[in-house]
C-alpha positions as CSV (number, residue, x, y, z in Angstrom):
1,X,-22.8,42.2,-15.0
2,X,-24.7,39.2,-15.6
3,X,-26.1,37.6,-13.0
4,X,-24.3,34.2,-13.2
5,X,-20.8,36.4,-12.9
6,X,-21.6,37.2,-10.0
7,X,-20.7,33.6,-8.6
8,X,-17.7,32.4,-7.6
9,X,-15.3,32.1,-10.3
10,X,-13.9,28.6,-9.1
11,X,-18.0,27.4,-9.1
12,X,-18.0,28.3,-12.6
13,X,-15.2,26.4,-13.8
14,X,-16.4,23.0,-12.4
15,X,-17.7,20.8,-15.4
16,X,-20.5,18.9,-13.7
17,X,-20.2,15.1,-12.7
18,X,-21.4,12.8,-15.5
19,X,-23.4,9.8,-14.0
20,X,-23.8,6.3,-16.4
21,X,-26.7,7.1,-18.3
22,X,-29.7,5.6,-17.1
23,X,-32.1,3.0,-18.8
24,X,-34.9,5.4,-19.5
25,X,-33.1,7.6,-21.0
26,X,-31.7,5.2,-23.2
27,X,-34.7,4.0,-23.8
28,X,-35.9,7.8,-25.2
29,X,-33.0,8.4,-26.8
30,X,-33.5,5.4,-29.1
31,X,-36.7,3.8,-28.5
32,X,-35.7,1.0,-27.3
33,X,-37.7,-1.3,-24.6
34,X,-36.4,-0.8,-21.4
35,X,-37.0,-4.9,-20.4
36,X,-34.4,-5.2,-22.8
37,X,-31.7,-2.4,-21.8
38,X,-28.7,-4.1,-19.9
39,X,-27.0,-1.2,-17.8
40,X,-23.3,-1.9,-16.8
41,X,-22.2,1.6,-16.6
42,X,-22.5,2.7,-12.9
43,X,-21.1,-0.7,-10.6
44,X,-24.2,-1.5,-9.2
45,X,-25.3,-4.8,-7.7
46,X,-26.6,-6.8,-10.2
47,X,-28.2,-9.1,-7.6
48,X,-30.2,-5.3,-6.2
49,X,-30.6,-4.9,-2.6
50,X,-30.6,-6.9,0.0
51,X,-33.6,-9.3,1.3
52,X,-32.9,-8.0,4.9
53,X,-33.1,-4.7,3.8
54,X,-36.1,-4.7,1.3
55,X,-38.1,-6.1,4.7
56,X,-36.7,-3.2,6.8
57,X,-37.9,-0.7,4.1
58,X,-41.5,-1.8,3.6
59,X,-41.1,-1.8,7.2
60,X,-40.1,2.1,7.7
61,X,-42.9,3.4,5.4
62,X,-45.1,3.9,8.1
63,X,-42.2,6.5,10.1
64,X,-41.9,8.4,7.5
65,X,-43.7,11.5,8.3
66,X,-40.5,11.9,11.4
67,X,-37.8,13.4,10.6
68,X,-35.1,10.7,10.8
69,X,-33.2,8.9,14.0
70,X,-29.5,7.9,12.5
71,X,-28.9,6.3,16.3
72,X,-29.3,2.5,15.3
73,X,-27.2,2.8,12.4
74,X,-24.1,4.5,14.6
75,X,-24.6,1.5,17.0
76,X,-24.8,-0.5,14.6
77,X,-21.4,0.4,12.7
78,X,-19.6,1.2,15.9
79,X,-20.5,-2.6,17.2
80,X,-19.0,-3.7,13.9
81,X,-15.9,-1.2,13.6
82,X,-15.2,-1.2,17.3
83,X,-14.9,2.8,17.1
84,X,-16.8,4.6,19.2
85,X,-20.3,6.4,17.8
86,X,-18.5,9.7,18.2
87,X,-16.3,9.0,15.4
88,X,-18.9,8.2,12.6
89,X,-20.2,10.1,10.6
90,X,-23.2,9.3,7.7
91,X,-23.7,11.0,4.3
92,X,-26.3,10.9,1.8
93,X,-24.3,8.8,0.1
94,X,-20.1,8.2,0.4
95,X,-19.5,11.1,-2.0
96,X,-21.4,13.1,0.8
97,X,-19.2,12.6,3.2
98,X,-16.4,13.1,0.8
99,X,-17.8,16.9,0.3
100,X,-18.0,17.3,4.3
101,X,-14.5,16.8,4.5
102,X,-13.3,18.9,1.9
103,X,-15.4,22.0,3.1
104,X,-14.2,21.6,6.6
105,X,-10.2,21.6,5.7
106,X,-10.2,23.3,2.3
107,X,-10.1,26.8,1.2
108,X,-9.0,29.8,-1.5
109,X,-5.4,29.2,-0.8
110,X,-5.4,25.6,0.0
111,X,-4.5,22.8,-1.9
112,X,-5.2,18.5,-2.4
113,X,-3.9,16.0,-4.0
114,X,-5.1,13.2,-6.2
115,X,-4.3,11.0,-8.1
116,X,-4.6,11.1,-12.4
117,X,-7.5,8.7,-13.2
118,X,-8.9,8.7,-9.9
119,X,-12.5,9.1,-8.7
120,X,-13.6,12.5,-10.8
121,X,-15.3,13.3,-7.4
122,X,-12.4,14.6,-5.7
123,X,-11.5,17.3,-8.2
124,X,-15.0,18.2,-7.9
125,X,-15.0,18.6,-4.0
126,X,-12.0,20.3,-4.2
127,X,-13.1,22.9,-6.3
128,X,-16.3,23.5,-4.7
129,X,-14.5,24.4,-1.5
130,X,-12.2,26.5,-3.3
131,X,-9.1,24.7,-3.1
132,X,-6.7,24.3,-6.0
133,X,-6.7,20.5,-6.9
134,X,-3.3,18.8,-7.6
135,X,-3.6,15.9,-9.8
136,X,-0.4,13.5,-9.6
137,X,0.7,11.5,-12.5
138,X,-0.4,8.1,-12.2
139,X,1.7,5.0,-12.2
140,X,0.3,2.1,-14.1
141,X,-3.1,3.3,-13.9
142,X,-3.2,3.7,-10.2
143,X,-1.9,5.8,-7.6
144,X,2.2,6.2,-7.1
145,X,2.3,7.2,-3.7
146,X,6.1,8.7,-4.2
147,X,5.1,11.3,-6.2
148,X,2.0,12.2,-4.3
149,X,4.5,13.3,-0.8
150,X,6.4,14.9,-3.6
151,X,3.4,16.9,-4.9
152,X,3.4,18.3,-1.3
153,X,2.9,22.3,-0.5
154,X,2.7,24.0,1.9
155,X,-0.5,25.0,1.7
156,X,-2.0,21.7,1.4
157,X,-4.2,20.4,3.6
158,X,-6.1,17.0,2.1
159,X,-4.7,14.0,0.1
160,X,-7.9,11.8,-1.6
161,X,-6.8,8.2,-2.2
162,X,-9.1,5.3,-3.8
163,X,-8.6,1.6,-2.7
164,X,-9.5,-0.1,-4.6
165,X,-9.8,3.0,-7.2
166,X,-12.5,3.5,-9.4
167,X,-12.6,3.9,-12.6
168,X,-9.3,1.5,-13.2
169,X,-9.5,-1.0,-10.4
170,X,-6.1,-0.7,-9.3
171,X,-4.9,-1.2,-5.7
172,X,-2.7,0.2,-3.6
173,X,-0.9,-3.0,-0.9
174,X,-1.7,-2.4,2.3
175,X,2.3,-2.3,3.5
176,X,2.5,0.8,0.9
177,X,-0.4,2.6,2.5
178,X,0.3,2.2,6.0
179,X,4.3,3.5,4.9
180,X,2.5,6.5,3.1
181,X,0.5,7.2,6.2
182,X,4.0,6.9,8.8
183,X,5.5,10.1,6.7
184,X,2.7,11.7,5.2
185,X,2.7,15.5,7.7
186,X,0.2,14.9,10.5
187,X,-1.7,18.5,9.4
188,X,-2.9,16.9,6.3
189,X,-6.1,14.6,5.9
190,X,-5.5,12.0,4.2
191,X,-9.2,10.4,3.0
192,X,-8.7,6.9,2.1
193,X,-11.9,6.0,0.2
194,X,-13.2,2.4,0.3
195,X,-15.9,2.0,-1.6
196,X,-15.0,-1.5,-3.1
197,X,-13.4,-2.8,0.0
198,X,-15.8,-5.8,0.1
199,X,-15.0,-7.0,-3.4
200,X,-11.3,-7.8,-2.1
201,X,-10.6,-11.6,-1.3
202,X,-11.7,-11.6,2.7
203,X,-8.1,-13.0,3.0
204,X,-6.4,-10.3,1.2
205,X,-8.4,-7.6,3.5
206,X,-6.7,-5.5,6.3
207,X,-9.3,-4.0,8.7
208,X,-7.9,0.1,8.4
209,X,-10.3,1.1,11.1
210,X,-7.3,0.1,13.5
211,X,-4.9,2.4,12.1
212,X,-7.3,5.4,13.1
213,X,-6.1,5.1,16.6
214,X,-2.6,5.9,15.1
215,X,-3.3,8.0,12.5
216,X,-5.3,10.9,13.9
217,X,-5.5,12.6,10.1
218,X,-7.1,9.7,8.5
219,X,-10.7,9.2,7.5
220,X,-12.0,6.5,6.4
221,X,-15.5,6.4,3.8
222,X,-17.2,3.6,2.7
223,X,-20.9,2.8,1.3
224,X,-23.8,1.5,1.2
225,X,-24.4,1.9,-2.9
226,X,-21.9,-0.9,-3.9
227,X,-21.8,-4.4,-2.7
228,X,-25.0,-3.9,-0.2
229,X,-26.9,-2.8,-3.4
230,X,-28.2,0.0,-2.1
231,X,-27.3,2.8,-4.5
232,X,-31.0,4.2,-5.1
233,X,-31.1,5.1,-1.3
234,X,-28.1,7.1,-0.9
235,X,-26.1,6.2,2.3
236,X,-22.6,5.7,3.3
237,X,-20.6,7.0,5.9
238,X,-17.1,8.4,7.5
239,X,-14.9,6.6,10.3
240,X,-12.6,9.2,11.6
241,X,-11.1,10.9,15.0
242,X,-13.9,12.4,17.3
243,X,-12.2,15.8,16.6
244,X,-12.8,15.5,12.8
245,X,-16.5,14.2,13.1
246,X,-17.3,16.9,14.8
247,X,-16.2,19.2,12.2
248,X,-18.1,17.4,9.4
249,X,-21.0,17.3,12.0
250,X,-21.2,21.1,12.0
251,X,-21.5,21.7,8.4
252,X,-23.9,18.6,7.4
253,X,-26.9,18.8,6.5
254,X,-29.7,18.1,8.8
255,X,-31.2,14.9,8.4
256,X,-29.3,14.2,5.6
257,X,-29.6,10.4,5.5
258,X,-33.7,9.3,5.0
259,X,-35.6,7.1,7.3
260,X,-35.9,4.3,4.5
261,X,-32.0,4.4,3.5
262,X,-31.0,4.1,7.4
263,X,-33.6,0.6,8.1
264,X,-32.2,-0.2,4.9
265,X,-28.4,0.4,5.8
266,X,-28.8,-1.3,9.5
267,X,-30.6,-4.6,8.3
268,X,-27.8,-4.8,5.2
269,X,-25.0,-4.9,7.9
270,X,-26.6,-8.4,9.1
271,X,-27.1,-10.1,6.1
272,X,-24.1,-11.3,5.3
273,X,-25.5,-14.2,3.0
274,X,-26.1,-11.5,0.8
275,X,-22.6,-9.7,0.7
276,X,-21.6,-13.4,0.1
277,X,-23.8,-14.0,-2.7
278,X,-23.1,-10.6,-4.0
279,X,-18.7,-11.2,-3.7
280,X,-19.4,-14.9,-5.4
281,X,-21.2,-13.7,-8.5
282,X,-18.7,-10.8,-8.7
283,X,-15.9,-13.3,-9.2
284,X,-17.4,-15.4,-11.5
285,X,-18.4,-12.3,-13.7
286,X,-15.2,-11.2,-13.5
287,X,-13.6,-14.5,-15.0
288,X,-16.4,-14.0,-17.6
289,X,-15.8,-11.0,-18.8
290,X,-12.2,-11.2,-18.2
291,X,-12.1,-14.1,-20.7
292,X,-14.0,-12.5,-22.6
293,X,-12.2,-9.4,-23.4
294,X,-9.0,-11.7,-23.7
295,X,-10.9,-13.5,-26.9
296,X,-11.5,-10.3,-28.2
297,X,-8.0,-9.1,-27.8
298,X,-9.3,-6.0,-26.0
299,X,-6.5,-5.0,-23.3
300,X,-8.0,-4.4,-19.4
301,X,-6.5,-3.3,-16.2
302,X,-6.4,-5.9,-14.0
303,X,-9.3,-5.0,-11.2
304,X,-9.8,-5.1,-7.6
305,X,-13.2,-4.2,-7.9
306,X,-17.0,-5.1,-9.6
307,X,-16.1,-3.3,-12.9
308,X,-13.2,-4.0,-15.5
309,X,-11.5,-1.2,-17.5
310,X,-10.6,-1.9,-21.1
311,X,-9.1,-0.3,-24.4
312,X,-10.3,-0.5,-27.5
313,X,-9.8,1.5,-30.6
314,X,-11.9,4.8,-31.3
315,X,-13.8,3.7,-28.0
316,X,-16.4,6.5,-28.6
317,X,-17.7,5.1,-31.7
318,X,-17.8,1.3,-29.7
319,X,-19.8,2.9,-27.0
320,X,-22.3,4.2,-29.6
321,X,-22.7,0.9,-31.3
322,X,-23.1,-0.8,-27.6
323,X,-26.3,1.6,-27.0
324,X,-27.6,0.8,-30.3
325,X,-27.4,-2.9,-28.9
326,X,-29.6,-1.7,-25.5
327,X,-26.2,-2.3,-23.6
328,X,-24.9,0.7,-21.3
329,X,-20.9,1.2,-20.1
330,X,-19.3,3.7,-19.3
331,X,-16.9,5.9,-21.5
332,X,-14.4,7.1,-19.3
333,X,-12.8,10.1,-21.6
334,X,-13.4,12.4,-19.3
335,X,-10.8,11.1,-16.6
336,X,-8.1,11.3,-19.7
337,X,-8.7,8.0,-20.6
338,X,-10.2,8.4,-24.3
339,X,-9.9,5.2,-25.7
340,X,-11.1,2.9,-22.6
341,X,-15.0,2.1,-21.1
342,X,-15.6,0.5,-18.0
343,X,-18.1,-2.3,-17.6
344,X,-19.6,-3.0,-14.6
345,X,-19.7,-6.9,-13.4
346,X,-23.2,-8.0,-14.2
347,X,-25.6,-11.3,-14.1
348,X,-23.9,-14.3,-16.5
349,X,-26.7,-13.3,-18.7
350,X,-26.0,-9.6,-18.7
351,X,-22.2,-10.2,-18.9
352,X,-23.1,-12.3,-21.9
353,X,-24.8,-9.9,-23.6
354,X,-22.1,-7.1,-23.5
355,X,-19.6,-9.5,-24.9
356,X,-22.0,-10.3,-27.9
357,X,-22.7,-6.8,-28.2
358,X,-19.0,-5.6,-28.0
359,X,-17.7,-8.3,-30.4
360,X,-20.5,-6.5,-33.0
361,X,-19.4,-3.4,-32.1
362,X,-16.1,-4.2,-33.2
């Protein structure tokens, strides 16, 4: 038997994760000059990192031959969430943390639910642990809550939601969540994922860290990569019950967040003239392109995050014609969506030049 049969069979069947492709490779694909590449493909901070946190990493060089301390970065998010330091837990990254939770509660014989078009990394983890993943029709793009209790075994044990979800920017209201949560059976996890949480209107927000005190099989993730610009460092973190971080505690990775990403992580938290910069430009680049697809009679989904989601016909042959122009999205095929790309908010400048370049291209 070939060596490779010899793993698991559910390892085999995962197709790996496809990441936006990055501007060097672009760059040798074509031969194009990377000062000229504009990369919307991967909803990163067009503004970069923050100041605060480019100090605290020039700062950290000189500790890196320790192993790293993640206490200041607990404190830190405990001061902010109110939760107790017990109850966090940090990942190389939010999908990390996503993976820790799926190996602790799922097995051969278990089950989770997602929804169709959600984040591809939830299938992923799901497989990887050996669990059979249950992907629920979607309702208008986004998640129908409804059909998710319906999609109910009883041999699950997780339910992954996004909110806001990534790749169509949908979200779920607050009052349908917290409903969701009141019947969903207390021995299944439900992970509510918040990566774009700061992109929502500050009024429009609902702090979810309070329902953990009701809601002992919730856990909440967020990140560091997204609004905090801070996706080249890999940080993000849990917020669960003390009983669940300690499960995720036992099968992480030592050290797996680096001394630069936690200085990083703990002066980001403080700079909030940056996360207010950063949620400004967003809006404004959302009016822009939004307008922008409108005049080109290209059909979006209306988002909640940094990125917009919209149709056009024989999109694979658009996204071509966009990389000829140096401009990166990202196709989106893969999650069943095969005539939609998502573009990621940029600068006004780079924002500009993917309408110009998708107006060509069509």
């Amino acid at each position: 038997m070939p060596l490779h049969e010899q793993s698991l069979p559910y390892i085999r069947s995962i197709s790996p994760y496809q990441p936006g492709k990055p501007i060097t490779q672009l760059a040798r694909e074509l031969g194009l000059d990377v000062e000229k590449i504009v990369k919307l493909a991967s909803n990163e901070n067009p503004l970069g990192m923050s100041p605060k946190a480019q100090v605290a990493v020039a700062a950290a060089i000189a500790g890196l031959s320790r192993y790293p301390d993640d206490f200041a970065l607990k404190k830190a998010l405990a001061e902010r969430t109110g939760l107790g330091m017990e109850r966090i837990v940090l990942g190389n990254g939010s999908n990390d943390v996503l993976d820790l939770v799926a190996r602790v509660f799922l097995a051969p014989g278990r089950s989770a639910i997602f929804a169709q078009f959600a984040f591809a990394v939830y299938p992923l983890a799901t497989i990887a642990a050996g669990g059979e993943p249950i992907a629920v029709a979607a309702s208008d793009y986004g998640h129908d809550l409804d059909a998710m209790l319906a999609a109910i075994r009883p041999d699950a044990r997780l339910i992954w939601i996004a909110n806001p979800n990534n790749p169509t920017g949908t979200f779920l209201p607050y009052a349908q969540l917290k409903a969701f949560l009141q019947v969903v059976p207390e021995d299944i996890v439900v992970v509510l994922d918040e990566a774009y949480n700061e992109y929502l209107p500050p009024a429009e927000r609902v702090d979810t860290t309070a329902w953990l005190g009701e809601h002992a099989n919730l856990v909440i993730t967020r990140t560091f990569s997204k609004i905090y610009g801070m996706a080249g460092l890999r940080i993000g973190y849990a917020l669960c019950s003390a009983a669940i971080a300690d499960l995720m505690n036992r099968v992480r990775q030592p050290f797996n967040c680096n001394n630069l990403a936690l200085a990083a992580a703990v002066a980001a938290l403080d700079d909030y003239e940056f996360v207010a910069r950063s949620y400004a430009l967003n809006r404004a680049g959302m009016e822009q392109i939004v307008a922008g697809l409108k005049r080109l009679a290209c059909r979006h989904i209306p988002s909640h995050g940094n990125f917009v989601t919209f149709c056009v016909p024989d999109a694979a042959a658009v996204n071509h014609k966009l990389l000829t122009n140096g401009v990166i999205v990202r196709p989106i095929a893969a999650y069943g969506m095969p005539d939609w790309l998502r573009v990621t908010i940029g600068s006004e400048r780079e924002n500009s030049r993917f309408l110009e370049a998708l107006e060509r291209s069509l």
